[in-house]
C-alpha positions in Angstrom: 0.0 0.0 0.0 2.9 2.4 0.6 3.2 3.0 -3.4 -0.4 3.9 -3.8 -1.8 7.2 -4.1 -3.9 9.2 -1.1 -6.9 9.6 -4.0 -6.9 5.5 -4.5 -6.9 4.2 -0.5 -9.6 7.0 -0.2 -11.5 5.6 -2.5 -10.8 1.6 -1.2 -12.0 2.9 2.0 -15.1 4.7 1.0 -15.8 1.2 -1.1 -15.5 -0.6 2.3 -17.2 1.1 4.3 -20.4 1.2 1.2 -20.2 -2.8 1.3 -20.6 -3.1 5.4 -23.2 -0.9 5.7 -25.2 -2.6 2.7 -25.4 -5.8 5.1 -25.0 -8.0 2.3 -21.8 -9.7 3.2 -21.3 -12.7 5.0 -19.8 -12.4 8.7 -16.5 -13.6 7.2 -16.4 -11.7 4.3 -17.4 -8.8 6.4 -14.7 -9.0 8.8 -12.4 -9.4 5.6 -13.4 -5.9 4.0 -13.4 -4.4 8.0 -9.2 -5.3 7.9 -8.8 -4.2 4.7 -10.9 -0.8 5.9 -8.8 -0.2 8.8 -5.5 -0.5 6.6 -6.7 2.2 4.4 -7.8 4.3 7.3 -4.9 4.4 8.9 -2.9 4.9 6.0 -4.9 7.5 5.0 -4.1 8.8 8.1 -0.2 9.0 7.9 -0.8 10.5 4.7 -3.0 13.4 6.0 0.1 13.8 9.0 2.5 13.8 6.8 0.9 16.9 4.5 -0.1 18.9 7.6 3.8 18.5 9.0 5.0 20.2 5.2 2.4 22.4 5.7 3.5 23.8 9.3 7.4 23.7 7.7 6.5 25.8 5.4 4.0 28.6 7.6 7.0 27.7 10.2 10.3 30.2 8.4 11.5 32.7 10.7 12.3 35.0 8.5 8.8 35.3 7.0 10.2 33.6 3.3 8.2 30.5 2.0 10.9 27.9 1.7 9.8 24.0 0.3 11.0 21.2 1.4 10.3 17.5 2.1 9.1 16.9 5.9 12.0 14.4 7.5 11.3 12.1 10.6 14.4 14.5 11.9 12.2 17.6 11.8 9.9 16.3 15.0 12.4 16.4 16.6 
């Protein structure tokens, strides 16, 4: 899943979450699609952290300059 695209887990997610609530599925095939659902969740997620932590490195320049750059595990720090 960590090649895949934001847009695309969204959309496995929202697919998952449309087949539980129809009750069609079986209790195994249910529980199934509920693993799957959480994966995508929570890598949805990381995603979403990950963009808000750029976001606050850009707002975050002292000297009032927009600067990019990638967010590294080093900046929490």
């Amino acid at each position: 899943m960590a090649t895949e695209k934001f847009e695309s887990v969204l959309k496995k997610l929202e697919d998952a979450v449309r087949k539980l609530e129809s009750g069609e599925l079986s209790l195994e095939e249910s529980l199934k699609v509920f693993e799957e659902g959480v994966r995508s969740a929570n890598f949805c997620v990381k995603k979403l952290d990950e963009a808000e932590r750029k976001v606050e490195l850009l707002l975050k320049q002292k000297d009032g300059a927009f600067m990019k750059r990638e967010f590294s595990l080093d900046d929490e720090k």
